[in-house]
C-alpha positions as CSV (number, residue, x, y, z in Angstrom):
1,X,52.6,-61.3,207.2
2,X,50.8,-64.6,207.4
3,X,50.5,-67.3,210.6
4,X,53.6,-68.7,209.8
5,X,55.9,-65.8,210.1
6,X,54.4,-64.7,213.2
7,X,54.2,-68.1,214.8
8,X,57.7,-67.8,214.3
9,X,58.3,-64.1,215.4
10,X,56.7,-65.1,218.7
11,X,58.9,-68.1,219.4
12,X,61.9,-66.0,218.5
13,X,60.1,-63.0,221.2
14,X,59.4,-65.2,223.7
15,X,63.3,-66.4,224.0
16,X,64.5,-62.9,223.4
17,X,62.3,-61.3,226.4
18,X,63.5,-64.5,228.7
19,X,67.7,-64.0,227.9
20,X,66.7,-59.7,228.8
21,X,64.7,-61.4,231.6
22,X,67.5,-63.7,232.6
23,X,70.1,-60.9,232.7
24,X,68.2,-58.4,234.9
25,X,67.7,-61.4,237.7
26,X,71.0,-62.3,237.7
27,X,72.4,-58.5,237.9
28,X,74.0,-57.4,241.2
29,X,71.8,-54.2,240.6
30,X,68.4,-53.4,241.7
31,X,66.0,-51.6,239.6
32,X,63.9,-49.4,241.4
33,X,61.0,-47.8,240.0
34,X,57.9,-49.4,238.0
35,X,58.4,-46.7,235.6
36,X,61.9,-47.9,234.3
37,X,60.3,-51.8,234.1
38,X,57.6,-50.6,231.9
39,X,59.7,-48.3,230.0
40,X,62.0,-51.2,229.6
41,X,59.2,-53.5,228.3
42,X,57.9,-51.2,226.0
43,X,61.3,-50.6,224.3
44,X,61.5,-54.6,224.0
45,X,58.0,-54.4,222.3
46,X,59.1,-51.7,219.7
47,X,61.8,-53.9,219.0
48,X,60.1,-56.8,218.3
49,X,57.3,-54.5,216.5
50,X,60.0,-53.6,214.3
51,X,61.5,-56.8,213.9
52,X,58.5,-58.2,212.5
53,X,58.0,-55.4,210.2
54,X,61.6,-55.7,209.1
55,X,60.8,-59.5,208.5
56,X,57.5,-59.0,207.0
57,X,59.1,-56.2,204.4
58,X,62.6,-57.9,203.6
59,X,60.7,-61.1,203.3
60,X,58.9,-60.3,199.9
61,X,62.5,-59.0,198.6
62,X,63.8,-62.3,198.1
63,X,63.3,-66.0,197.1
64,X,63.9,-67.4,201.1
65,X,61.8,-64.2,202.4
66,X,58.8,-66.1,202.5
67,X,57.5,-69.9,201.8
68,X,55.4,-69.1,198.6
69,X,58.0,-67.0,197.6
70,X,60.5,-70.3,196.9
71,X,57.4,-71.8,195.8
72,X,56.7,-69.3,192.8
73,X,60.4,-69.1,192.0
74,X,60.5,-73.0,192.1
75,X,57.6,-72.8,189.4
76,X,58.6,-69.8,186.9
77,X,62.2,-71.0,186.9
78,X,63.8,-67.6,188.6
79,X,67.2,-67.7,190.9
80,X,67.3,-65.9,193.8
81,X,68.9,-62.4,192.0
82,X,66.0,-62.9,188.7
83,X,63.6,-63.1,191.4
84,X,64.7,-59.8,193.5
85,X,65.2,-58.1,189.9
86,X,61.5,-59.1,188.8
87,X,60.1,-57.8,191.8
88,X,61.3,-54.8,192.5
89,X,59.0,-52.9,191.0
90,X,56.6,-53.8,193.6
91,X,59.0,-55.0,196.8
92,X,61.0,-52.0,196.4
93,X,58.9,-48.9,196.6
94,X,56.7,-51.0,199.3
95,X,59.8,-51.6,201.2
96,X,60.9,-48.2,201.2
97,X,57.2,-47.1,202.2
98,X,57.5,-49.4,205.3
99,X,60.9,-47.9,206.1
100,X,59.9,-44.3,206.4
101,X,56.9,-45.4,208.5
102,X,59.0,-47.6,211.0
103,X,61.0,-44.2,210.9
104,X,58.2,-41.6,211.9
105,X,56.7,-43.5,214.3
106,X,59.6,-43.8,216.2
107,X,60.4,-41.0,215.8
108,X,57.6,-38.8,216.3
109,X,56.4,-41.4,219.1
110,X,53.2,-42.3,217.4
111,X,50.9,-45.3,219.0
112,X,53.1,-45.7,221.9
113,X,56.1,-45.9,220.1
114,X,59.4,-44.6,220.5
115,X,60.6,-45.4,224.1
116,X,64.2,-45.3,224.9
117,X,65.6,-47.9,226.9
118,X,66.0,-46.6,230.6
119,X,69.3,-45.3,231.4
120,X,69.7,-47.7,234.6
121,X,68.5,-50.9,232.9
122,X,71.4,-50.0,230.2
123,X,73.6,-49.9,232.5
124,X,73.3,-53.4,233.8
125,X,73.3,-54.4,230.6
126,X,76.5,-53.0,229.8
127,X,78.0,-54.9,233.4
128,X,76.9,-58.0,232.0
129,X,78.3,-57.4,228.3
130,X,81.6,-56.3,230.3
131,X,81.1,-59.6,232.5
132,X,80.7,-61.7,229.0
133,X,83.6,-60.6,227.7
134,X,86.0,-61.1,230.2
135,X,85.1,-64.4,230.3
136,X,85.4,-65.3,226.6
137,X,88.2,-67.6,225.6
138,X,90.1,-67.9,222.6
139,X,88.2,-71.0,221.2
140,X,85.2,-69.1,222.1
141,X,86.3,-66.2,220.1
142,X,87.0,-68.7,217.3
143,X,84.0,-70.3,217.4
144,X,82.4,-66.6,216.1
145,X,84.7,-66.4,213.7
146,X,83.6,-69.5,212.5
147,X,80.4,-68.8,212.8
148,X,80.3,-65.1,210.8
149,X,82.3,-66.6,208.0
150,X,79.8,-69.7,207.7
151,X,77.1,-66.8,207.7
152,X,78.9,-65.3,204.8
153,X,79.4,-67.9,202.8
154,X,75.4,-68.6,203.5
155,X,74.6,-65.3,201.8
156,X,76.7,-66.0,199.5
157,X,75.3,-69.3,198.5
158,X,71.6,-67.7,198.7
159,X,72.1,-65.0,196.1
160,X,74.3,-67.0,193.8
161,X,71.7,-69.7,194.2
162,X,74.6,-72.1,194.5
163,X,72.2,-75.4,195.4
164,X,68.6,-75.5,196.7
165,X,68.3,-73.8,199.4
166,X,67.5,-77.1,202.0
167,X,71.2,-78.5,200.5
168,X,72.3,-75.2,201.9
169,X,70.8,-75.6,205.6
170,X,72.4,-78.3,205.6
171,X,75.7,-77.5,204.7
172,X,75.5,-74.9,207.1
173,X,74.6,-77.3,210.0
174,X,77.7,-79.3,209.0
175,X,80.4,-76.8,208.4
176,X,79.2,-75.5,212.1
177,X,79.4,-78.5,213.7
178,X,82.5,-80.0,212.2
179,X,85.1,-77.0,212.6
180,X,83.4,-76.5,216.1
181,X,84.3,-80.1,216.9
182,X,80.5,-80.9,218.0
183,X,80.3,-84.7,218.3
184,X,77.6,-85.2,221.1
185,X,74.3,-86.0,220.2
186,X,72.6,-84.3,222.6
187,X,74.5,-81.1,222.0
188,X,72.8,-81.6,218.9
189,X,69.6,-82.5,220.1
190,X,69.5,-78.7,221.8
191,X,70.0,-77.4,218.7
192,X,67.3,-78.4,216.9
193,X,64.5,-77.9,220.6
194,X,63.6,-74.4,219.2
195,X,62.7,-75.5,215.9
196,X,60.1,-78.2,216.7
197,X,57.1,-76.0,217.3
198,X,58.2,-74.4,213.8
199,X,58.4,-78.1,212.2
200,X,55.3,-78.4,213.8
201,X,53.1,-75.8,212.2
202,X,54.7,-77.1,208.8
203,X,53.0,-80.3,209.1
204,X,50.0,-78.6,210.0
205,X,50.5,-76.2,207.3
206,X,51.1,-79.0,204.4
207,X,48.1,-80.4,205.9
208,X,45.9,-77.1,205.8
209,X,46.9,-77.2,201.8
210,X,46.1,-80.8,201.3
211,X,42.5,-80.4,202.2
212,X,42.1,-76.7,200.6
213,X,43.8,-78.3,197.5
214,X,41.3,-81.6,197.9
215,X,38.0,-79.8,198.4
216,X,38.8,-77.4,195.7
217,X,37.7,-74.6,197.6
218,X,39.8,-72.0,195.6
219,X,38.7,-73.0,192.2
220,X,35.7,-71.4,192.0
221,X,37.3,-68.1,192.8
222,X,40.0,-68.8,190.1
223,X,37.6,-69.9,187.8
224,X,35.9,-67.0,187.9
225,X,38.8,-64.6,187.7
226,X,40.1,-66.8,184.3
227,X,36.5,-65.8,182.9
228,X,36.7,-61.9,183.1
229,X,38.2,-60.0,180.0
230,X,41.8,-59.6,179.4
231,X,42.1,-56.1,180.6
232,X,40.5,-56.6,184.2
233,X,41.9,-60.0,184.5
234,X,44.9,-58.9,186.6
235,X,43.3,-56.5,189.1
236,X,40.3,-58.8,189.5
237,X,43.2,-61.5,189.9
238,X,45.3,-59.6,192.8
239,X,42.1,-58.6,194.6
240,X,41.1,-61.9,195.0
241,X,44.1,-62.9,196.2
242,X,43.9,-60.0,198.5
243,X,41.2,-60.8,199.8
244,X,41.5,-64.6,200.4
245,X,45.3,-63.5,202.3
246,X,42.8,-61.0,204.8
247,X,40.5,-64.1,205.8
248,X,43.4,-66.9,205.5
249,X,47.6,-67.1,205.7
250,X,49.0,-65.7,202.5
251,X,51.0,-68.7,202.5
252,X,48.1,-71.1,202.2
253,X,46.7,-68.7,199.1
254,X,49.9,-68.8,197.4
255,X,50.3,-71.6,197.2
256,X,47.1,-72.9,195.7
257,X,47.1,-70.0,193.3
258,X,50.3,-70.8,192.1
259,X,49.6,-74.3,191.3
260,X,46.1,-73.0,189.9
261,X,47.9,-70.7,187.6
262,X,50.5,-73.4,186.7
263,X,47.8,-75.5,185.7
264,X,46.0,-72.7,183.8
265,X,49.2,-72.1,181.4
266,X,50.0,-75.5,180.9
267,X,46.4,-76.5,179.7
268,X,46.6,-73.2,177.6
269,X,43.4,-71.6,179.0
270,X,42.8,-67.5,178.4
271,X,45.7,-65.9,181.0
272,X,47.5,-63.2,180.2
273,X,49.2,-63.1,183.9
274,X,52.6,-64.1,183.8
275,X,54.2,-66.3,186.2
């Protein structure tokens, strides 16, 4: 998983542990006991452990999984279902892989894994899903309708690859807002807070790319990898890359190399690699 993915995990964690935070303040019940608090926070780690695993292993599956994923599909001309086929043979068994060991070490406990959410912090939690519920009206049970078929009809549009995929985001900020009746700007403007530190890193990501692109401080690498013999060329190829993901963000790497390799085919040099 590169800088990106968990720049993003951690903004996501940090507004999921304040919401868990949020609820046990406002309970009418006290939790006694340091024990259940650090249980507690050590189940909300596992979860966000796994989520990022989960993330990290779904991600390479699929075209919007990860940035340089859209970026080599974009390239080689594959939709989002060619994509998933063409990888499977890799994504699949890794995937699977990561699944069984998400599995044992929860299960078995392994590295401080495995803690179960306190039976007394579960019940406050329960109160205030009780307490939410009672309180929900019609038009905001409609309102979740709306949402869950607008988040169908997103996977839908995904893995028929029904439009690019920023056309989509947007048609899924408009179909939300407009049968939700949102009209306020600032209601609006909330929307869109979380996202800024993402947009953020973007620019600083582009950025990154523009001066690794510039320098040319890939090409030597590439260039050497294009000069090996046909048979070693691909391992030599995806140990480089390897190793330029374990000292920089895979997303950075990717997308140089697939520009590189772009490059490579069009001028016709000696690559047997296959985008």
């Amino acid at each position: 998983m590169g800088f990106i993915e968990f720049f993003i995990w951690l903004t996501q964690a940090l507004i999921f542990l304040s919401k868990n935070h949020n609820i046990l303040d406002d309970s009418s019940l006290s939790i006694e006991g340091i024990e259940d608090i650090e249980n507690f926070k050590s189940f909300l780690r596992d979860l966000i452990m796994h989520g990022v695993v989960g993330t990290a292993l779904g991600g390479v599956c699929t075209i919007v999984g990860e940035p340089q994923n859209l970026l080599i599909a974009n390239i080689a001309g594959w939709e989002f279902i060619e994509f998933a086929v063409k990888m499977a043979p890799i994504t699949v068994p890794v995937f699977i892989a990561g699944m069984i060991t998400c599995f044992c070490v929860e299960k078995f406990r392994l590295f401080g894994f495995g803690t179960h959410l306190p039976l007394r912090i579960k019940n406050i939690f329960h109160e205030y899903n009780d307490f939410e519920l009672s309180q929900r009206t019609d038009i905001m049970k409609l309102e979740l309708m709306i949402e869950m078929i607008v988040g169908l009809l997103l996977i839908v549009a995904l893995a028929l690859h029904l439009a690019a995929v920023g056309i989509i985001g947007l048609g899924v900020i408009i179909l939300l807002t407009s049968f939700k009746g949102i009209t306020d700007e600032h209601d609006l403007g909330d929307a869109f807070k979380e996202a800024l530190p993402f947009t953020a890193l973007l620019v600083v990501f582009f950025a990154v790319v523009s001066v690794i692109a510039d320098q040319a401080l890939f090409s030597p690498i590439i260039a050497y990898v294009l000069a090996q013999n046909l048979d070693v060329q691909a391992p030599i190829f995806f140990a480089a890359n390897g190793l330029l993901s374990a000292i920089s963000d895979n997303v950075f790497v990717a997308t140089i190399y697939i520009n590189e390799i772009k490059e490579a085919l069009d001028s016709e040099d000696n690559l047997t690699i296959s985008v």
